[in-house]
C-alpha positions in Angstrom: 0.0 0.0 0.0 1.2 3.1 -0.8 1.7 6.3 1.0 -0.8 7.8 -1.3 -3.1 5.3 0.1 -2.6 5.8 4.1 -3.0 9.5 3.5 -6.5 8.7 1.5 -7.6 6.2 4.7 -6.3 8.6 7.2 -8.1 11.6 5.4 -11.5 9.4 5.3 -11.7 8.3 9.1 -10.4 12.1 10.0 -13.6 12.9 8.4 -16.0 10.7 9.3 -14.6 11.3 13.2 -15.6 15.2 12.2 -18.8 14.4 11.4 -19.9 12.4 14.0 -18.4 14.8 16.4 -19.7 17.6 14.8 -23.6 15.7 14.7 -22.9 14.9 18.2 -22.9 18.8 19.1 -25.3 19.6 16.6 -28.0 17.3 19.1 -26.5 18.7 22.3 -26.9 22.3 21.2 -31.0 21.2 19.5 -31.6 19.6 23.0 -30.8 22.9 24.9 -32.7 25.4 23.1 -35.8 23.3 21.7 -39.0 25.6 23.6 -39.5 24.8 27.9 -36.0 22.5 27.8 -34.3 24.2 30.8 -30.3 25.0 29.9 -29.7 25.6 33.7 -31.2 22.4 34.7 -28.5 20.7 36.5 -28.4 24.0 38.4 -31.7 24.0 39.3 -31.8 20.7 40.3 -28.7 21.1 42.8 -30.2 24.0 44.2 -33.7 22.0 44.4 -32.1 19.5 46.4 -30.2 21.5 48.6 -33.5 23.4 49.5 -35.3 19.8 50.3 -32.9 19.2 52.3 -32.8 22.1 54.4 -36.6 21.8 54.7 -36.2 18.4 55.5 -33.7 19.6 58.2 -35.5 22.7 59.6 -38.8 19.9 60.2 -36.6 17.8 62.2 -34.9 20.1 64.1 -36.0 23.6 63.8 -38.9 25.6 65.9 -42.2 26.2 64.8 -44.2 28.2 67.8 -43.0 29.9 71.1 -45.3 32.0 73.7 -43.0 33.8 75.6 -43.9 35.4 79.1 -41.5 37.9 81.0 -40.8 41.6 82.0 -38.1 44.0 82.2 -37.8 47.6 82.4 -38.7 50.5 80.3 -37.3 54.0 80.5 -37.9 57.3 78.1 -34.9 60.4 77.1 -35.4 63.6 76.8 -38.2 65.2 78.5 -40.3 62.9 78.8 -37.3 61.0 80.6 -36.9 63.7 83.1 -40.5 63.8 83.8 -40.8 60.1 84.1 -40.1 58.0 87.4 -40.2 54.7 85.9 -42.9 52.0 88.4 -40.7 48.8 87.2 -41.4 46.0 86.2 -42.7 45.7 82.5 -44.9 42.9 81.2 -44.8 41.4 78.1 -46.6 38.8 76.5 -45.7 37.5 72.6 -45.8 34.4 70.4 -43.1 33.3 67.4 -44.0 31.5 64.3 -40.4 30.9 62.6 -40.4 30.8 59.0 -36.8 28.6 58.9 -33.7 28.6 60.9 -32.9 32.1 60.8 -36.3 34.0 60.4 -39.4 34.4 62.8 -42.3 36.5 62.9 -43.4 37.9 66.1 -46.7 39.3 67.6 -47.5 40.4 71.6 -48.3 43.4 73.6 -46.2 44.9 76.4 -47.2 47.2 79.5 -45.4 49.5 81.3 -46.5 51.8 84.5 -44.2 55.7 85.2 -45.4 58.0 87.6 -44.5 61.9 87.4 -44.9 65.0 89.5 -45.8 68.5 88.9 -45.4 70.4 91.9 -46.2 73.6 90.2 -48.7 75.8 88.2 -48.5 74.4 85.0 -50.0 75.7 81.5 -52.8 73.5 80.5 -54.4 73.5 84.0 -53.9 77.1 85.5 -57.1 76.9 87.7 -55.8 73.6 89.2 -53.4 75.0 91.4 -50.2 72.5 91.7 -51.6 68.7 89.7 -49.1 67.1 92.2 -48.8 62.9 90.9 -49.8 61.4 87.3 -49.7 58.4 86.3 -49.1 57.1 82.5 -49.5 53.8 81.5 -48.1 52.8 78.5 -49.7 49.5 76.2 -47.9 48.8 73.3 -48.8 46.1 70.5 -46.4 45.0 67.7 -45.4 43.2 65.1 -41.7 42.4 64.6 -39.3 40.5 62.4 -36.7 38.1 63.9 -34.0 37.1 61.8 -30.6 34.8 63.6 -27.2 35.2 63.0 -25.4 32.4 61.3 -23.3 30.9 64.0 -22.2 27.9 62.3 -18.9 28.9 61.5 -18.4 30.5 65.4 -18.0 28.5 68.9 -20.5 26.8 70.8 -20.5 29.2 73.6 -22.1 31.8 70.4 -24.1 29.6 69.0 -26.2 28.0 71.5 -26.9 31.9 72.7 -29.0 32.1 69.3 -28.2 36.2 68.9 -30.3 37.7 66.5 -31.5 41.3 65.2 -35.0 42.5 66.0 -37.5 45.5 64.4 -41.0 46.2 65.3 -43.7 48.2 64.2 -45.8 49.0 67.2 -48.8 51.0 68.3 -48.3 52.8 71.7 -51.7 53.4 73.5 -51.3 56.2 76.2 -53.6 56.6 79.8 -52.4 59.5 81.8 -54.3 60.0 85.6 -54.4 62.9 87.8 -54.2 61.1 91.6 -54.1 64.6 93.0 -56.9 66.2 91.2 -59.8 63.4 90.8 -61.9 66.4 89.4 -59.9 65.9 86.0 -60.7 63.4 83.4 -57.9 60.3 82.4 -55.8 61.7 79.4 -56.3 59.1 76.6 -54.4 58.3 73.0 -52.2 56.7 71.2 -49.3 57.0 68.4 -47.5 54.1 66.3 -43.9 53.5 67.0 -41.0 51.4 65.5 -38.2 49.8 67.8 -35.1 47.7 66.8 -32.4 45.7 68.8 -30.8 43.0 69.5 -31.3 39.6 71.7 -30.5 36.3 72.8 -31.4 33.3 73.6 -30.3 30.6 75.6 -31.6 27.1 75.7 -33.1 25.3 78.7 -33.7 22.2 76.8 -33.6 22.4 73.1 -36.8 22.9 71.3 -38.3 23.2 74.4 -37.6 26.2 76.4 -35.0 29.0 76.0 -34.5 32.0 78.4 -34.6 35.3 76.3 -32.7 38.8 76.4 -34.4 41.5 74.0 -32.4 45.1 73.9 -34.4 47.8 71.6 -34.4 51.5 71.2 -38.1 52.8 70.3 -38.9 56.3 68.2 -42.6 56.7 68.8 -45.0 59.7 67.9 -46.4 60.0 71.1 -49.4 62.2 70.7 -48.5 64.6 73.4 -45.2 65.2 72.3 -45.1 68.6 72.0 -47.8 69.6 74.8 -47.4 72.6 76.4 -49.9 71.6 79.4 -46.9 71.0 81.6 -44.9 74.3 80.8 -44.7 76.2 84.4 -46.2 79.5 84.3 -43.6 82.1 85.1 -43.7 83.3 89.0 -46.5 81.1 90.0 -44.2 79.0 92.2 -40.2 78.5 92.8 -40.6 74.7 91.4 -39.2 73.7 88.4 -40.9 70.9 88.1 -42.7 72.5 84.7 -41.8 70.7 81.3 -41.5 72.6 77.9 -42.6 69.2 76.2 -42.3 65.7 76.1 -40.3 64.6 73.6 -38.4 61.7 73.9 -37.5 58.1 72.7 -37.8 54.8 74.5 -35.4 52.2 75.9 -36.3 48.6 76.9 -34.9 45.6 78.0 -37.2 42.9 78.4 -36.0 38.8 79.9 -38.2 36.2 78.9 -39.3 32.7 79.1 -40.0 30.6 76.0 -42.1 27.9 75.4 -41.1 26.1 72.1 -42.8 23.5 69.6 
C-alpha cells in the first residue's frame, strides 16, 4: 500500500470522526434550546435539592411556635425621661412562628406603669393650682421580624446563645391619671412606634424552652409630644418641676421565658 493510500484512509476516518463529532454537538446544542428545555437544569436541580434538604432539616430540628412570658424595664430620654419615674417591672406577653432557621415573625403586647410630678402651676391647667402625681400607662402592640445570625462557623459558647436582630412596628396606646386632682378626666391616646435591637437566647432544653434577652431602642410619635400643658407658668411658684414638652424616645430591656414547639 502506498503512502498515497494511508494518507487517502487517514483523510477518510479524519472525516468521518468530524462528522460524527460535529452531529454529536449539533444534538446537544438542538436539546438545549428546543422551547420549555431548561439550559440551567443541572443548576436547578442542585439547588432543588439543597432546599429539600434544608426543609427536610428545619422539620426535624427547627422551631415552629413559642409564647414567651416575662418583664423588664422601660425607660424614656429627653423630657419625657426627666419627667418620668419609671414604676418597674414591665410585662410582656408575645408568640413566634419561625419561617426557617434564621427568620421568625413575632406578635404580643407589652405594658409599662411611670409615675410623674408637677409640683407647680402648669400651663394646661392654671385653675388647678399645683396637679401634684400622674400616672401614665403605656400599652404597646407590635409586630416584629426576627432574623438569627449564622453561627455555624463560630464557637458553641455563640451559637447556642442564638443572637439575633430585632425591628417592630408598634402602636403605643397612652392613659395619663391625675391622683391629686380626681376632678380631672384620664388623658387618653395613642401614636405608632417602630423599635429595633438586638437579643438572645439561651436554651433550657432544646426545642423546648430558652430564656430570652431583648435590647431595643423605640422612636414613637407620642401624641403629646409637644404639649405645652406642663410648661410652668412664670412666678406662680419657685418649682421647676414644669416641662417645655415631652419629647423623647424609649429604651427597653425585656428577659423572657420561651415555650417552644
Amino acid at each position: 500500500m502506498g503512502k498515497y493510500s494511508l494518507f487517502i484512509i487517514f483523510i477518510f476516518f479524519s472525516s468521518f470522526a468530524f462528522s460524527q463529532s460535529n452531529d454529536q454537538v449539533m444534538d446537544e446544542l438542538e436539546d438545549e434550546l428546543t422551547p420549555g428545555s431548561d439550559i440551567f437544569s443541572d443548576f436547578n436541580e442542585d439547588l432543588e435539592s439543597a432546599q429539600v434538604f434544608e426543609d427536610e432539616r428545619f422539620y426535624r430540628y427547627g422551631r415552629f411556635f413559642s409564647v414567651n412570658f416575662g418583664g423588664g424595664f422601660t425607660t424614656f430620654t429627653g423630657n419625657r425621661g426627666r419627667a418620668y419615674e419609671d414604676n418597674h417591672p414591665t410585662f410582656h406577653l408575645s408568640t413566634n412562628y419561625f419561617l426557617d432557621f434564621r427568620k421568625a415573625i413575632s406578635i404580643g403586647l407589652e405594658y409599662s406603669k411611670h409615675t410623674s410630678i408637677l409640683d407647680t402651676v402648669v400651663n394646661g391647667y392654671p385653675d388647678q393650682g399645683r396637679l401634684g402625681a400622674l400616672v401614665t400607662d403605656f400599652t404597646r402592640v407590635f409586630v416584629g421580624y426576627k432574623y438569627y445570625v449564622d453561627t455555624s462557623d463560630l464557637g458553641t459558647a455563640i451559637t447556642y446563645s442564638n443572637p439575633h436582630f430585632i425591628g417592630r412596628l408598634e402602636y403605643w396606646y397612652q392613659s395619663t391619671k391625675f391622683i391629686d386632682q380626681k376632678s380631672l378626666p384620664t388623658d387618653k391616646g395613642g401614636g405608632i412606634g417602630s423599635g429595633i435591637g438586638f437579643g438572645l437566647e439561651f436554651p433550657v432544653e432544646l426545642k423546648e424552652s430558652y430564656i430570652s434577652v431583648e435590647a431595643l431602642y423605640h422612636v414613637v410619635n407620642f401624641y403629646d409630644k409637644y404639649t405645652q400643658d406642663y410648661r410652668q407658668i412664670p412666678n406662680e411658684s419657685d418649682s421647676t418641676y414644669g416641662y417645655e414638652d415631652l419629647t423623647g424616645n424609649v429604651v427597653s430591656l425585656i428577659f423572657t421565658y420561651n415555650f417552644t414547639w
